[in-house]
N, C-alpha and C positions, 0 to 999 in steps of 0.2 A: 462471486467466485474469485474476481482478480483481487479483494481486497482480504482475499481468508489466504491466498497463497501468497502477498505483499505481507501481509502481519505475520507469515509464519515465516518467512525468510528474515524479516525482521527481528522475531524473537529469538531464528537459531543464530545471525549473526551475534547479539547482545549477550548470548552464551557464551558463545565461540571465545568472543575478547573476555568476557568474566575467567573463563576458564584458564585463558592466557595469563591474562591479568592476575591470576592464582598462581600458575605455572610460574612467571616470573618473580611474584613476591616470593614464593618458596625458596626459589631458586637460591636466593641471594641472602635471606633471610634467616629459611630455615632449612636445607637441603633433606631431603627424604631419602632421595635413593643410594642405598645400600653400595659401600665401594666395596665387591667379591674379587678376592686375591683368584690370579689365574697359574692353573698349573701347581695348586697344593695336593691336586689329585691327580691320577690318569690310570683308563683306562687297565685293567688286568685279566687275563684270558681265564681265570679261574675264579677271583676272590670280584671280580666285576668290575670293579676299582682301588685303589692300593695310594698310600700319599705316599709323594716324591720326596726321598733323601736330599735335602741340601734345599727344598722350596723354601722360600720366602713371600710372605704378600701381608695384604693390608686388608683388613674384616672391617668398617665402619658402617655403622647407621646410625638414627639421632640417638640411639641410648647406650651407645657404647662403641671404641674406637681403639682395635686392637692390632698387633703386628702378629702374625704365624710363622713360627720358622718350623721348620720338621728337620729334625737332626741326619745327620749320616744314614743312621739306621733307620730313618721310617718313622723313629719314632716323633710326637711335638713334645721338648724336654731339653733336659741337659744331654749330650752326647757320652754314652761310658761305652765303656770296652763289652766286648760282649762277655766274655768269660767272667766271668764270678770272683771277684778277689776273696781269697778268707779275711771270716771276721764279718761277712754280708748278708744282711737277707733280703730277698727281693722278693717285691710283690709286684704283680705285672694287672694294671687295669685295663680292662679291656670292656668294651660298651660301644655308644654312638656318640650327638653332637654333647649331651652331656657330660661324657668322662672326658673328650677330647678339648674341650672349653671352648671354645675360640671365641665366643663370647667374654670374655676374661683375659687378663695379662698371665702369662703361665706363670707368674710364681702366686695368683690366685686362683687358677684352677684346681681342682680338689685334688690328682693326683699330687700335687707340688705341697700343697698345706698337709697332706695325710704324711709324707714325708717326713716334711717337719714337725708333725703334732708324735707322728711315732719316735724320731729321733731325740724328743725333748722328754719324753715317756721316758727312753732308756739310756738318760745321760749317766756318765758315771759308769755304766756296763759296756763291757768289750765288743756286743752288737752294734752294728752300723745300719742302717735302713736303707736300702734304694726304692725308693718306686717309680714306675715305669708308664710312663702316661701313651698307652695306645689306643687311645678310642680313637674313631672312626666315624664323621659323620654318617649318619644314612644307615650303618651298616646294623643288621640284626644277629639272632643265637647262630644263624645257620654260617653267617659269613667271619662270625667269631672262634667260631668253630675250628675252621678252616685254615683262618689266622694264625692262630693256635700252633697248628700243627707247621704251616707254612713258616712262620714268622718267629710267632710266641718264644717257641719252646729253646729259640737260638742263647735268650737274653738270660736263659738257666735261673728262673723264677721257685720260689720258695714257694708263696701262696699267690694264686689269681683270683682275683676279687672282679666279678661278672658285672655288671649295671644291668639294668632291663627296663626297660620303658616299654607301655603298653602296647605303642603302634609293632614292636619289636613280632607279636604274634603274625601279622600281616604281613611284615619284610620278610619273614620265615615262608610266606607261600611265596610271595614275588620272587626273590632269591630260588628258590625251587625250582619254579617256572623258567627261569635266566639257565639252570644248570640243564635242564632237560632239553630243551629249546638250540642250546648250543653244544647237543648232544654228550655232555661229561656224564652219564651215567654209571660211569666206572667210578667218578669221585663220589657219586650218592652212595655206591655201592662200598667201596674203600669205609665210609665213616656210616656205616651200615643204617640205611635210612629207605626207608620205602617210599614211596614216588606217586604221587597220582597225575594224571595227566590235567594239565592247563593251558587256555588260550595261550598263545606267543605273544612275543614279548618282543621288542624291539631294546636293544642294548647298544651300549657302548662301546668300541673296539678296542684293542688294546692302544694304546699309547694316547689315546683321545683324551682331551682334559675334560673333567668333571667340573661345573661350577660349585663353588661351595652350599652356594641358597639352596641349589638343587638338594642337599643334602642333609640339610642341618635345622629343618622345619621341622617340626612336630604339630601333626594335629591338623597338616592339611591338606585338603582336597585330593583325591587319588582317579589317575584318570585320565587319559589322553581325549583333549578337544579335540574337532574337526582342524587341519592343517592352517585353513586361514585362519583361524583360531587363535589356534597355538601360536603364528607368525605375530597377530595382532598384538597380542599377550606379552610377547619377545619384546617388543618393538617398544611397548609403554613400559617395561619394565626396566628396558635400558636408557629411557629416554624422559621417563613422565613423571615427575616431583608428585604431583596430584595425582595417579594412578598408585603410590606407593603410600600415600598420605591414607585414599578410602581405601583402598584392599584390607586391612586385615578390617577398619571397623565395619565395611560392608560384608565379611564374611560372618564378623560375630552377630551382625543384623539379621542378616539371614538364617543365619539357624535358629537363633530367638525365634523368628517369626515362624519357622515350623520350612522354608524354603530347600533347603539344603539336607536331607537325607542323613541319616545320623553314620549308616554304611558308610558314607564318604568320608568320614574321620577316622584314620588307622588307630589313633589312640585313644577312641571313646565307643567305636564299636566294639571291642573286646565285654566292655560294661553294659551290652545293652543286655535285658532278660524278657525272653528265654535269646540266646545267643540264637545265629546264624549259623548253617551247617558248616560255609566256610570257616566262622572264627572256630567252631570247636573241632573242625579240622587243622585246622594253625597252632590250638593250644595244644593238641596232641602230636603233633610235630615239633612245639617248644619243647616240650618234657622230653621228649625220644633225643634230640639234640644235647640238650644238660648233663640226660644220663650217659648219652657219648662223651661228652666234655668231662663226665667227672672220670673216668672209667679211662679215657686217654693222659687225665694227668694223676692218680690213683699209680697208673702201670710206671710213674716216674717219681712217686713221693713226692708229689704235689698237691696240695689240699687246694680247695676250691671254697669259695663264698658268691653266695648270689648276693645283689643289691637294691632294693624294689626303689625306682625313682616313680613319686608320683604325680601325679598329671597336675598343674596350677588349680585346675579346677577342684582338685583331691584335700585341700588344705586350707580350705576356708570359706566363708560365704563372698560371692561377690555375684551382684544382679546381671551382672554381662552373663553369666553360666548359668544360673539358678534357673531360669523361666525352661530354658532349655534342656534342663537336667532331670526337671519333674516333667515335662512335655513327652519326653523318652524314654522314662522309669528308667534313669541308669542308677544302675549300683556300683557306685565308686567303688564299692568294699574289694569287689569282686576280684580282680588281680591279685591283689595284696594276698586277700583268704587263698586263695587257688596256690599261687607259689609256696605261702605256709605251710600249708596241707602237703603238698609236692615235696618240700623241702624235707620234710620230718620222712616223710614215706621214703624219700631218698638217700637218705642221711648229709641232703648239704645243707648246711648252714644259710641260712635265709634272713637277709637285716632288710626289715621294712622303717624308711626314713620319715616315712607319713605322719606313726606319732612323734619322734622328736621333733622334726621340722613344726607343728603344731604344738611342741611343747615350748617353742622362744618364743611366743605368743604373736611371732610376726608373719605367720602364713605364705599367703602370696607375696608377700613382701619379700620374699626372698626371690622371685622371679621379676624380670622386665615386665613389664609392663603390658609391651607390645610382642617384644620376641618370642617370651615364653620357656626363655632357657631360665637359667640361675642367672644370678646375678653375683657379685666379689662373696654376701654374705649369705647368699644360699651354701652355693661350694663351701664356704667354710661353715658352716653347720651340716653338712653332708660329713665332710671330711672328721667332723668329730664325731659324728653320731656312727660313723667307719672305726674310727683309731679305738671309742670306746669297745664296740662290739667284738673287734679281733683281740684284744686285751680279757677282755672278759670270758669272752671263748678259748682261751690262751691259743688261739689262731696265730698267734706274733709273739718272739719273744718279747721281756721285759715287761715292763711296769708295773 
């Protein structure tokens, strides 16, 4: 017995310094952990959380290393006047970590490029282009919405062109949850939405800062641990080169192997079939939400476009998804078709990025690696496969 608990103190010390012995080669070598700008976001009594006029911070991890500033207004951009010059058209985007880029230098984020691809569209003509980069980590249709009405409508936008990313069905119930929970049912009722009831929800207070990470994942895990848990989690996340290093590959490990619940993915349970009562309760509250959104900017001569962004896994074959994708019978289709369908029944305009993004023959290539957002030449094949579609639609003057 003393020589099975001598070998095993043994073997966990010879860890313990391996592990170290990783920790510091990282450290110095290849850093992992993610530097989250503090104070891009905070706290908002209604909208959940809102980015701070005038923030500044630094977004870096290994596959990209970028500065955030958010202008005067709220917005991440060039700072303009809020009034409308003549001679202007404004398109105001609005979405989550994808419209807002922060993965990206902003004159490579899609709203910046869409800018310039419309302004080089209508050179020569007395048109001017502005676009207005408001995405919003984290944030879904319902909190968009709201924005909209709150925020949006100051910057006197022409067309608003919508993103939608899948997990977006799910932040539709969460967001829900947050408004009823912190008793605004007057605001559900204002943007005329019906309500069901859901467990509580612990939030943010106003003026609390939002971490960015917090906001800007897609794709994972949904879920409050146990408190020591969570503490643990905190603790390596702020601290552990090697904690930052296996996490995302031990998540894609685990769902391969069948571990991981496919529920627990905001943006790949939408695709499972037959769906979950919750998601096709979420996608009946996305639709109700759109047809408010079109119907609030309708009463202002404002046209509207939806944008389907799809999931890395939507665009190519790659074996980290594939085992996992037949294991769960997902139908990637299914977003894409559902919004189509929606779109035409609706009359908004619906641009699905899925075929073009697949038709530069570079797929995933167009996202990290790791992160799972775009990358400089995702954005700019979004941002065209955008300028073409509002052009074609004569959605925007010129071209």
């Amino acid at each position: 017995m003393r020589t099975i608990v001598l070998n095993l103190v043994v073997t966990l010390l010879a860890l313990l310094l391996l592990a170290l012995g990783l920790e510091a080669g990282l450290r110095v070598f290849a850093p992992q952990i993610p530097i989250m700008p503090d104070g891009i976001y905070a706290g908002h009594p209604q909208l959940r959380y809102l980015p701070n006029p005038g923030a500044v911070g630094r977004y870096r991890t290994t596959e990209f290393d970028h500065q955030i500033t958010i202008n005067a207004h709220g917005f991440r951009g060039q700072a303009r006047p809020l009034s409308k010059p003549a001679g202007v058209f404004r398109v105001l985007c609005l979405g989550d970590s994808f419209t807002l880029g922060a993965e990206a230098p902003l004159e490579q984020t899609y709203p910046a490029v869409l800018e310039e691809l419309l302004n080089r569209r209508a050179e020569g003509d007395s048109m001017v282009f502005e676009v207005v980069n408001a995405g919003v980590g984290g944030y879904g249709t319902y909190q968009e919405l709201i924005f909209i009405h709150l925020v949006g409508l100051a910057v006197q936008p022409d067309l608003v062109v919508v993103q939608f990313f899948s997990n977006d069905v799910r932040d539709n119930i969460s967001f829900e949850k947050f408004l009823i929970d912190s008793g605004q049912d007057s605001l559900i009722a204002a943007f005329g939405m019906g309500t069901t009831r859901f467990e509580k929800m612990t939030m943010p207070g106003p003026g609390q800062d939002i971490p960015l990470h917090r906001l800007a994942m897609p794709g994972l895990p949904v879920g409050m641990p146990p408190a020591l848990l969570a503490e643990g989690k905190a603790f390596l996340s702020a601290h552990s080169h090697v904690y930052h290093l296996l996490r995302a590959r031990i998540a894609i490990l685990k769902s391969v192997l069948g571990l991981t619940p496919i529920t627990a993915f905001d943006d790949m349970a939408v695709m499972s079939d037959p769906p979950s009562s919750e998601v096709e309760a979420g996608w009946a509250l996305t639709e109700r939400l759109y047809l408010r959104m079109r119907d609030l900017l309708a009463e202002r001569g404002i046209r509207m476009v939806i944008v389907v962004v799809p999931n890395k896994a939507q665009v190519g074959e790659d074996g980290r998804y594939d085992a996992w994708i037949k294991q769960h019978r997902l139908d990637l289709t299914k977003p894409r078709r559902r919004l189509l369908a929606f779109g035409e029944m609706a009359g908004i305009p619906v641009l699905d990025l899925q075929p073009p993004f697949e038709a530069t023959g570079r797929g995933q290539d167009l996202y990290y690696r790791w992160d799972g957002h775009w990358n400089a030449e995702g954005a700019h094949a979004a941002a065209a496969a955008i300028a073409e579609f509002l052009t074609a639609r004569s959605l925007a003057p010129g071209g």
